[in-house]
C-alpha positions in Angstrom: -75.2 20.7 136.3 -78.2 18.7 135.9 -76.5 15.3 136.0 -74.7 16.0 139.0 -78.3 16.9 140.6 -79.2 13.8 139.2 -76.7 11.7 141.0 -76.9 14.2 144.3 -80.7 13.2 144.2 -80.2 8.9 143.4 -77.3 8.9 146.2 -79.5 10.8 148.6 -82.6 8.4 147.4 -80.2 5.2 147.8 -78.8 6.1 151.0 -82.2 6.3 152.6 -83.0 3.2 150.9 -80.2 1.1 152.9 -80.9 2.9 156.0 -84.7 1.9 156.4 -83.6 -1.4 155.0 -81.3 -1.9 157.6 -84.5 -2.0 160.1 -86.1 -4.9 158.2 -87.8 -7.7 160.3 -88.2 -11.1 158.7 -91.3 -12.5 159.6 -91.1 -16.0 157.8 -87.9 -17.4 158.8 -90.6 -20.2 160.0 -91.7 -22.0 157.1 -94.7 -21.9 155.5 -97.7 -24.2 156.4 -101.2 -24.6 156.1 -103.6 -22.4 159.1 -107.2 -23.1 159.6 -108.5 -22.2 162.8 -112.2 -22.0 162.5 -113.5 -20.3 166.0 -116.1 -18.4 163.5 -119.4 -19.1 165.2 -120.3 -17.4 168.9 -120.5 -21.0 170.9 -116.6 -21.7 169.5 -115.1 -17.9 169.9 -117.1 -18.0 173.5 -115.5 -21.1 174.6 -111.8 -21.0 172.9 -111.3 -17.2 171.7 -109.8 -14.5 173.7 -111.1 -11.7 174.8 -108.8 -9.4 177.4 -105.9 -7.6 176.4 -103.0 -9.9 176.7 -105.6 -13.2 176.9 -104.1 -16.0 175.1 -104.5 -19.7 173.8 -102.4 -22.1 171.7 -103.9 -24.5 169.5 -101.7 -27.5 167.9 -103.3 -30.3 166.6 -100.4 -32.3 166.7 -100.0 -32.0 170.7 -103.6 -32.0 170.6 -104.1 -28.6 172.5 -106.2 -27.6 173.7 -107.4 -30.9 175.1 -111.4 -30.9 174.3 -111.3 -28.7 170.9 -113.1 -29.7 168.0 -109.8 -30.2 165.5 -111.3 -31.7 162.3 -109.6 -32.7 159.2 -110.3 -28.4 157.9 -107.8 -27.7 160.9 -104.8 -26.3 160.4 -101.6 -25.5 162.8 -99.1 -24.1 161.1 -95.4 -25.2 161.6 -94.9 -24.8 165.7 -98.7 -24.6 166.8 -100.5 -21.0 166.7 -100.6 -18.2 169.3 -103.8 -16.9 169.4 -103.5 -13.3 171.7 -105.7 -10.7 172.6 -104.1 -7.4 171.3 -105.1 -4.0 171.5 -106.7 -3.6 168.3 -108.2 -7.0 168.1 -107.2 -10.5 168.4 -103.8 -11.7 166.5 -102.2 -14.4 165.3 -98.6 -16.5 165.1 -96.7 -19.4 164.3 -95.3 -20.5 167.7 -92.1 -22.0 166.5 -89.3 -20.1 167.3 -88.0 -18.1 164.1 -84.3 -18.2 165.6 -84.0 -22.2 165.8 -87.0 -22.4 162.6 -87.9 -25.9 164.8 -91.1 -27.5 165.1 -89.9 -29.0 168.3 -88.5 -25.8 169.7 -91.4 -23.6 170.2 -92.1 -20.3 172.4 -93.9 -20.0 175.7 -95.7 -17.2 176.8 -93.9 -15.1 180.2 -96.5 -14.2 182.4 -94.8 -11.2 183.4 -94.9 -9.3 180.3 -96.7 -11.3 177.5 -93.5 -12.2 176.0 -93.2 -15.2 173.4 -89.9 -16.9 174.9 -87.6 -19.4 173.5 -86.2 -22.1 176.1 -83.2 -22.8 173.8 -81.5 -19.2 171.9 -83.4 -17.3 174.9 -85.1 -14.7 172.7 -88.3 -12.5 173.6 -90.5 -11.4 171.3 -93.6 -8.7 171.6 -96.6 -10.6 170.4 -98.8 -7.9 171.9 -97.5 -4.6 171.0 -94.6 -5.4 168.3 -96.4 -7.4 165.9 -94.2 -10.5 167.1 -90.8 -8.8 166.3 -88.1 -9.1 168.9 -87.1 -7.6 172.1 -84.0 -9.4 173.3 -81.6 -12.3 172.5 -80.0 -13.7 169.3 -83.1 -12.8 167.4 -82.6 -8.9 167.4 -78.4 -9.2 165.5 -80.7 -12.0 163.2 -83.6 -9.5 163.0 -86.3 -12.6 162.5 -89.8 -12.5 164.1 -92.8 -14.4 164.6 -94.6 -15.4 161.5 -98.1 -13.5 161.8 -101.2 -15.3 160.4 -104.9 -13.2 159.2 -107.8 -13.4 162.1 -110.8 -13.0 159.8 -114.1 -11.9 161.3 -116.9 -14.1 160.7 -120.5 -14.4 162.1 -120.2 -14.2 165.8 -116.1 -15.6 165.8 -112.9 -15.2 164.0 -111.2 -17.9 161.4 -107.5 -17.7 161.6 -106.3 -18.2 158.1 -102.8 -17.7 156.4 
């Protein structure tokens, strides 16, 4: 009797394992690379933070965006460029390569409509805003990838976006 509990018990336990595994979203299909963002002191976060819900800037060093920021050899971009957005509880951070196509050259744009992270090549949305990057629509959804999420540290006066 007791081993048959037993195994009533693991199958129950293992079932609900594969069902909440089943709802998994990969967050680093992007590779990994180096963030440094350092908007830490009141003058920087002032001029190229966000501060309304939904308010957001891209940095890429690369592209050199923006145009008139301070990029030193301590900055970091990550693979695609980074989203910096405005969110509810704060400000958040992501890698802006798409984590369908895992590109640097294919990267998201922001919809204006609805804060969407968009991908002009598989045509998958993703919520920065309210779903922590993970996807709304497209290929992205059957491949259950999202955008990788980098740490916004406080600091005096700013934030340093970090991974």
């Amino acid at each position: 009797m007791r081993f048959y509990r037993f195994s009533l018990i693991s199958a129950a336990l293992l079932m609900l394992g594969l069902a909440s595994s089943c709802e998994h979203i990969d967050n680093k299909a992007v590779p990994s690379f180096n963030v440094r963002i350092d908007l830490g002191n009141y003058a920087l976060w002032n001029t190229y933070g966000v501060n309304g819900m939904g308010d957001y800037r891209i940095f890429d060093r690369a592209k050199g965006i923006p145009a008139n920021f301070p990029f030193n050899v301590n900055t970091y971009t990550g693979f695609g460029g980074v989203l910096l957005m405005m969110g509810m509880d704060g400000p958040m951070a992501y890698d802006l390569a798409c984590p369908v196509e895992a590109s640097q050259n294919v990267t998201l744009s922001i919809s204006a409509d609805n804060f969407e992270a968009v991908c002009p090549r598989c045509e998958s949305h993703f919520d920065p805003l309210m779903n922590a990057g993970g996807p709304v629509k497209g290929v992205a959804i059957k491949n259950k990838v999202g955008m990788r999420q980098y740490r916004v540290l406080p600091s005096s006066g700013g934030y340093v976006i970090t991974n």
